[in-house]
C-alpha positions in Angstrom: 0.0 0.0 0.0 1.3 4.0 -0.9 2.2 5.4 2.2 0.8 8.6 3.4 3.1 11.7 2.6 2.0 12.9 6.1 3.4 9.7 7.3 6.8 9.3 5.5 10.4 10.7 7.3 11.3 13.7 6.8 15.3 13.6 5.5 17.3 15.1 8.0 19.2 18.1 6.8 23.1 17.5 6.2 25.2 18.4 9.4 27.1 21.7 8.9 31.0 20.9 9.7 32.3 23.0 12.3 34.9 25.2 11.5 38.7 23.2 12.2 41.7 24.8 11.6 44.0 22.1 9.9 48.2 22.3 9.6 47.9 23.8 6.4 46.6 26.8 7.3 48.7 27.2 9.5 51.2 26.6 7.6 49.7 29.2 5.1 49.2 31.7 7.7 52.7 31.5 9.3 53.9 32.1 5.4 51.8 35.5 5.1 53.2 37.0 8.4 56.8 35.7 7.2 56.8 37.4 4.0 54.7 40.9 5.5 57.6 40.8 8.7 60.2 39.8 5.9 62.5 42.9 6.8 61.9 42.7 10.5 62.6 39.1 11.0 66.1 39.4 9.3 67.0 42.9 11.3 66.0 40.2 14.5 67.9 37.3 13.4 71.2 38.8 11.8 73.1 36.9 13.7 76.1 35.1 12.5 75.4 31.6 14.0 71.6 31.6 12.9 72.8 32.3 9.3 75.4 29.3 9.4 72.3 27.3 11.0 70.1 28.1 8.3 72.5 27.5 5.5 73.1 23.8 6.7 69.2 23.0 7.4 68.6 24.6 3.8 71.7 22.3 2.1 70.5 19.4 4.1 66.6 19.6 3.0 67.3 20.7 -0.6 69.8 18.0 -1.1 68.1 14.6 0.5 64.8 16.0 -0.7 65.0 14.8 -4.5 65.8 11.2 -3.0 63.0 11.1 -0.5 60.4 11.6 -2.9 61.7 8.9 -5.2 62.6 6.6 -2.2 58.5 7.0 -0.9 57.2 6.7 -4.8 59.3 3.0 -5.2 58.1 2.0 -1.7 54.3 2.7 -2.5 54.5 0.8 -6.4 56.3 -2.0 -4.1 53.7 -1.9 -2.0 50.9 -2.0 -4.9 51.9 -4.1 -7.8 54.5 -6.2 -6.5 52.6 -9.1 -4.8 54.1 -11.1 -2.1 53.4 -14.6 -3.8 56.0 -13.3 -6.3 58.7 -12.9 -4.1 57.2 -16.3 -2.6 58.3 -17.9 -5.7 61.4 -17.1 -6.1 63.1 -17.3 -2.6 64.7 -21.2 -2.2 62.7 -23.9 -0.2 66.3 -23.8 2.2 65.7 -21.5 4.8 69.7 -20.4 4.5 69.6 -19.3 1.0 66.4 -18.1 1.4 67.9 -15.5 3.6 70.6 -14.6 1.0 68.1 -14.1 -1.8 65.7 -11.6 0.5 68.7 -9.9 1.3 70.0 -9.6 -2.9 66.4 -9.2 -3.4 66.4 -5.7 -1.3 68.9 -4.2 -4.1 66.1 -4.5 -6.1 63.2 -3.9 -4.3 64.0 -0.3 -2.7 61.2 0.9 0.3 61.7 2.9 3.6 61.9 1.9 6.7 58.1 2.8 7.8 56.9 0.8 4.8 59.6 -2.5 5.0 57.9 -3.5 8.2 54.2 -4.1 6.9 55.6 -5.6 3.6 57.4 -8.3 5.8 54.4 -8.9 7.6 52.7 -9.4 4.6 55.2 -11.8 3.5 55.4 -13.8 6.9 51.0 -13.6 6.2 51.6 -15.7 2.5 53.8 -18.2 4.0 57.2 -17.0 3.6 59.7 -18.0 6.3 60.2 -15.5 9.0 64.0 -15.4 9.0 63.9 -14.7 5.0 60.9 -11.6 5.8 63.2 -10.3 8.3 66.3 -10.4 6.2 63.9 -8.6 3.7 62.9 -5.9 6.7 66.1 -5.0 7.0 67.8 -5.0 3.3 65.2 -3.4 1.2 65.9 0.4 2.9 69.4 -0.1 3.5 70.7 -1.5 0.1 68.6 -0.2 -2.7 69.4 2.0 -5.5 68.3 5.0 -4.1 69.8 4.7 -0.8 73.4 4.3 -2.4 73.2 6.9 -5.1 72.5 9.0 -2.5 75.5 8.4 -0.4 77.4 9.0 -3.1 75.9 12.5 -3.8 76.1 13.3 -0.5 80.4 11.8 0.1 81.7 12.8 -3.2 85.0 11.3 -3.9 84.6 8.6 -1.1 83.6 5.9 -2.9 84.9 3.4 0.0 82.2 4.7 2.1 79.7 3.9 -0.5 81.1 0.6 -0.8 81.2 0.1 3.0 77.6 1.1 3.6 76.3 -1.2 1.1 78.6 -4.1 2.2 77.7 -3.4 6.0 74.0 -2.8 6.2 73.6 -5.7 3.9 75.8 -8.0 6.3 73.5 -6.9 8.9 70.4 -7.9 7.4 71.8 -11.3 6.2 73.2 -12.1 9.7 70.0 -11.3 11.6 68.4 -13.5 9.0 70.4 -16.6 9.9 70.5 -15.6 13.7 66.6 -16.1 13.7 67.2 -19.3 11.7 68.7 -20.7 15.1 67.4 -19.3 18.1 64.6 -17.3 16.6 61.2 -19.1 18.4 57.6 -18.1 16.4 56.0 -17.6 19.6 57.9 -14.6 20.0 55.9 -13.2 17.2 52.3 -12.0 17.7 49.3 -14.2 16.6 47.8 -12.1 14.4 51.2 -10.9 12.5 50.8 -14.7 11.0 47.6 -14.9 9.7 47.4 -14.9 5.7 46.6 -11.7 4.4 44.2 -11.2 1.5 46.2 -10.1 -2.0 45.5 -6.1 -3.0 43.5 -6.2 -6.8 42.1 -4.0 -9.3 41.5 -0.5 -8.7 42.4 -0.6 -5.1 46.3 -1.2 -6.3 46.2 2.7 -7.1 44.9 3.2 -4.1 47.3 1.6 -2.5 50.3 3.2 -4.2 49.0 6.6 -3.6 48.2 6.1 0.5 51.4 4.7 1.3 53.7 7.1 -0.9 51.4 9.8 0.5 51.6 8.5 4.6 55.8 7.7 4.1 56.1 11.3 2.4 54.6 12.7 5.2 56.8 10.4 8.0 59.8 10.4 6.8 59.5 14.5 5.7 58.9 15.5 8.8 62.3 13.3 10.0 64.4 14.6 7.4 63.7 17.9 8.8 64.2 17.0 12.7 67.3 15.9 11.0 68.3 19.0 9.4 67.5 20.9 12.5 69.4 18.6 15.0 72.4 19.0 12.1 72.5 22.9 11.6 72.5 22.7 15.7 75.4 20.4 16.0 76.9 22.6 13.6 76.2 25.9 15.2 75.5 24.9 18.8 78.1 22.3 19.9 81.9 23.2 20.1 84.2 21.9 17.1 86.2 20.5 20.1 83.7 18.0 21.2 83.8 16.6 17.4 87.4 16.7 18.1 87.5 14.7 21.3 84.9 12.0 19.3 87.4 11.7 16.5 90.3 11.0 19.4 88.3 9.0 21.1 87.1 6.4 18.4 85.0 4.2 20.6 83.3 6.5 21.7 82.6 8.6 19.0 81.2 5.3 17.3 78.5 4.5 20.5 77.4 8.4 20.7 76.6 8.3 17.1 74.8 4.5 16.5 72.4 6.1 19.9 71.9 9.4 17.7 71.1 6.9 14.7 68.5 5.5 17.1 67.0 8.7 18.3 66.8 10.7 15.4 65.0 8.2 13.4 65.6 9.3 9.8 64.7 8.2 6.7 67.5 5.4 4.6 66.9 8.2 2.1 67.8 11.2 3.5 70.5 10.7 6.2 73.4 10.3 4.7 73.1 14.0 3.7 72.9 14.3 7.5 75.8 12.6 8.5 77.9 14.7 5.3 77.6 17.7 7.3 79.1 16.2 10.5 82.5 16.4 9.0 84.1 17.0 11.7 83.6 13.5 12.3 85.8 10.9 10.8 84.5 8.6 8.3 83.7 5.6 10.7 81.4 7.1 13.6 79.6 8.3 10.8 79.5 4.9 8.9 78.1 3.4 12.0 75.5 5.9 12.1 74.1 5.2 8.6 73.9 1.6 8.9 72.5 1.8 12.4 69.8 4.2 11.4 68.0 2.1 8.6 68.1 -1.1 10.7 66.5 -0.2 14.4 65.9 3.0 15.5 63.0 4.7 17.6 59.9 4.5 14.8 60.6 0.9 13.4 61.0 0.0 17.4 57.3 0.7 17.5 56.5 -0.2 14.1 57.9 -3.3 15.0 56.2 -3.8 18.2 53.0 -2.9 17.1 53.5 -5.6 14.1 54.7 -8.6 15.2 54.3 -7.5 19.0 56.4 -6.6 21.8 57.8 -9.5 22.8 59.8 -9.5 18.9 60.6 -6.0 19.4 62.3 -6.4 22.5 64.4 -9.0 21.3 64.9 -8.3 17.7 65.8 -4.6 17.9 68.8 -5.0 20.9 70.3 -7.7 18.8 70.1 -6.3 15.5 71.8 -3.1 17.3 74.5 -4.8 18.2 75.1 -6.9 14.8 74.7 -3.2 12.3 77.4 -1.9 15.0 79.8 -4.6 14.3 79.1 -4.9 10.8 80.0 -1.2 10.4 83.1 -1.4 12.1 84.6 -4.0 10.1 83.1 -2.3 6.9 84.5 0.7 7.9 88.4 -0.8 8.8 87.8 -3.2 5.5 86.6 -0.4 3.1 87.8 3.3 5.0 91.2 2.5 5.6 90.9 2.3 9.6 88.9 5.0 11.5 90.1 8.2 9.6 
């Protein structure tokens, strides 16, 4: 039977959004008064040390940007269109050489830090071994293309230090990879970091790609300019003879800088641009710091933990801090020439 108009629900009107101010108009704002106070801002801050400051976090942002933006764009098509059954396929039935191959296959396979972790989880989800995923974890942003172009942009004429970054950070992955092999226990990973996953299709692919270049833009921009900062301060802030006393005191200066690895958090892309301006430095502390930094530090702690669960987390990140520290070291005396 027609229903009575009388009787039928009215549609509610469409709630009006409140007014929210978001970062970018913040950001937009803070612009405006920048450019209007343009003359009285520089009268304010001509100082000496705040121009050397601002020259380093300029160099440091200009130069690592570039590679960030192609570092997050490889990560999200990883993420998209390269399913995990592929890689499935092609790592060995042997757990061993299964490690070696995730570890090669990171050369190919180039994706940050923020977006290895939930590709390994999708691989221990389709049945891949976890010592191989791990190995994965820890090669693909240490040991891809972009990552070593950009070390060599940023130490020009140091070749060895390419060469010893590469060689070291991929040790690291590959031991930690075998390590698991025999004491690694799957009850020290969370249940549901080894249910099967369901494959991305269709249109959702693009979808995909765009979210998680978008969401590791957005990360690992916001590192890279903590980075910048912390460098133009070091640079400006902290006496050249504290860099001195690190570069007499080797052991030393190669602890304070795999903890600053840890802390800062920065993205594979971006730091060795970072760890270019510390020249005071020799070339070793500052080996350790780039290998370090891609393989455990503060965000992939709790990307990690949040994955596969604390109990992982608290095992896996002390122990593959103490493997990327030795790794570097005998990089560093195998490719540097010592600890100059």
């Amino acid at each position: 039977m027609p229903q009575d108009s009388s009787t039928r629900a009215e549609p509610r009107p469409a709630p009006q959004r409140r007014g929210r101010i978001t970062s970018i108009e913040v950001l937009c704002v803070l612009l405006v008064l920048a450019i209007l106070g343009q003359s009285l801002l520089q009268s304010a801050f001509d100082v000496p040390a705040l121009r050397t400051g601002a020259t380093v976090f300029v160099a440091v942002c200009v130069q690592a940007l570039p590679f960030l933006v192609l570092g997050v764009l490889l990560s999200g098509a990883i993420a998209a269109f390269v399913p995990a059954r592929v890689l499935r396929r092609v790592l060995p039935r042997s757990e061993s050489a299964a490690v070696g191959v995730a570890g090669l296959s990171g050369v190919v396979l180039a994706g940050c830090e923020c977006a290895s972790v939930p590709v390994a989880r999708r691989l221990i989800g389709q049945g891949v071994a976890p010592a191989a995923a791990l190995t994965f974890l820890l090669a693909a942003p240490a040991v891809n293309p972009v990552v070593i172009v950009s070390t060599a942009v940023a130490f020009p004429g140091e070749p060895g230090m390419v060469l010893a970054r590469f060689v070291a950070s991929l040790a690291t992955a590959m031991v930690m990879g075998w390590l698991w092999i025999r004491w690694g226990k799957l009850e020290w990973i969370a249940e549901q970091a080894l249910r099967r996953l369901p494959e991305v299709e269709g249109r959702d692919r693009w979808r995909v790609f765009t979210e998680t270049a978008r969401a590791d833009l957005v990360d690992a921009g916001g590192f890279l300019v903590l980075g910048a900062l912390v460098s133009a301060a070091l640079g400006v802030l902290v006496p050249g003879e504290w860099f001195g006393a690190l570069a007499d005191q080797i052991v030393l200066g190669i602890l304070v800088m795999a903890v600053l690895a840890v802390v800062l958090s920065l993205c594979s892309e971006a730091d060795a641009f970072v760890a270019a301006s510390l020249s005071a430095l020799p070339l070793l502390p500052r080996l350790v710091f780039l290998v370090v930094g891609p393989a455990v530090d503060a965000k992939l702690f709790a990307l990690q933990a949040g994955t596969f669960g604390r109990s992982f987390a608290l095992r896996f990140a002390p122990a593959t801090f103490v493997v990327a520290i030795c790794c570097a070291v005998v990089a560093g005396l195998l490719f540097l020439g010592g600890a100059r």
